[in-house]
C-alpha positions in Angstrom: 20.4 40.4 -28.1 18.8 37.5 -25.7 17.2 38.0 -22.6 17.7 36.7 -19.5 14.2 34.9 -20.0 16.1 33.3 -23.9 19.5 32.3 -21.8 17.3 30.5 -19.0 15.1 28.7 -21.5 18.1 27.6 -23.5 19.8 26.3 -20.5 17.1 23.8 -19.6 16.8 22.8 -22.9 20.7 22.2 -23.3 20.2 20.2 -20.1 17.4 18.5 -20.8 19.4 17.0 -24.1 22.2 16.0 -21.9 20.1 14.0 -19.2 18.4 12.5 -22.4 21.6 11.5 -23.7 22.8 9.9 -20.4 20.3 8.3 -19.6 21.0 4.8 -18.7 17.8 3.0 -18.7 17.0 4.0 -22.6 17.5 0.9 -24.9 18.7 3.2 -27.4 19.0 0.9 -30.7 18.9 -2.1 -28.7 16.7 -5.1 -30.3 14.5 -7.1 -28.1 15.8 -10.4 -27.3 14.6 -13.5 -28.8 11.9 -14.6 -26.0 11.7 -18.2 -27.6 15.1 -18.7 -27.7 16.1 -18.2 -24.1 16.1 -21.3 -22.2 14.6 -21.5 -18.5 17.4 -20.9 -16.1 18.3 -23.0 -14.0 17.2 -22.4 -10.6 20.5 -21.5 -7.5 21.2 -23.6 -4.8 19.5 -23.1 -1.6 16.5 -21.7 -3.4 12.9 -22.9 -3.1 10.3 -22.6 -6.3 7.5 -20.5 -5.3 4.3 -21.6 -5.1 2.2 -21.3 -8.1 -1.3 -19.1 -8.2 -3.9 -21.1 -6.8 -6.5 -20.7 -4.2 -7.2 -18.0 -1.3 -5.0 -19.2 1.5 -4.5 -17.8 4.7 -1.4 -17.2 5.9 -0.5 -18.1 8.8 3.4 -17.8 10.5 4.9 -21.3 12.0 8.7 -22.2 13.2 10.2 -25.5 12.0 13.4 -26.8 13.4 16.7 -26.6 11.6 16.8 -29.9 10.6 12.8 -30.1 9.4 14.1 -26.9 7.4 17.0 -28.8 6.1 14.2 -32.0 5.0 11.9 -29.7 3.2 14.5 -27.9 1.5 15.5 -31.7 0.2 12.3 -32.3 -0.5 11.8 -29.5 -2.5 15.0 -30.2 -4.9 14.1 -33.8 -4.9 10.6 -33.8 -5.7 10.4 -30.7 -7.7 7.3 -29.3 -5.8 6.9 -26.3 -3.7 7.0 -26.0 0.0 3.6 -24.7 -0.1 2.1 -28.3 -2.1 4.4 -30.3 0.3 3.1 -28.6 3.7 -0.2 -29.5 2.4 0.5 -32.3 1.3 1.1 -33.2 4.6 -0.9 -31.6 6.8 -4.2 -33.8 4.7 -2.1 -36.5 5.3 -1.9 -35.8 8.9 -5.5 -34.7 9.4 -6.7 -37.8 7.2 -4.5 -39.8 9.7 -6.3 -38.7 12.6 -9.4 -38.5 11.2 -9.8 -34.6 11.8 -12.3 -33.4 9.3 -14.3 -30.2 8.8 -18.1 -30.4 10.6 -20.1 -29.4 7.5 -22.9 -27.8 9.5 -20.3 -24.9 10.4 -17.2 -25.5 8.9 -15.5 -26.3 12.5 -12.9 -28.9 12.8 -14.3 -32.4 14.4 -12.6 -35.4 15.4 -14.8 -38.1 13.7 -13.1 -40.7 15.8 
């Protein structure tokens, strides 16, 4: 005759089976896609590409106006770059511009005008 100890054990193990059974995330027999296969999707409207592994950057929090918002955003689907590259872009452009350039004796800004 079981014990209460036997009934107890057996219940968890019946449970157990069940929670393996249901489990949703196990692939079961599923086979792994074909990686090579798959194209690249293509990317939603509205959504920026992220800027790729690079550098150390800082970062640093700004607030653009709606329409400068709007401009990168077309920039970004037009030239197929980042808003990260862009903003840089730009900002050399601008600091070339005005001739702002890093002092090399201590890595301040100077205006070599």
């Amino acid at each position: 005759m079981p014990t209460f100890l036997d009934d107890a054990l057996g219940e968890d193990k019946r449970k157990a089976a069940k929670r393996r059974e249901a489990d949703p995330a196990d692939p079961g027999n599923a086979q792994e896609p074909d990686w090579d296969s798959i194209g690249k999707p293509p990317r939603p409207a509205g959504r920026r590409v992220g800027r790729p592994k690079g550098p150390e950057r800082v970062p640093i929090t700004v607030r653009i106006l709606p329409q400068t918002n709007s401009l990168l955003t077309k920039a970004v689907e037009e030239l197929e770059m980042n808003p990260q590259s862009i903003v840089e872009e730009a900002l050399m452009a601008y600091f070339k511009r005005n001739k702002i350039q890093l002092d090399p004796a201590d890595g301040e800004p100077s205006n070599a005008a």
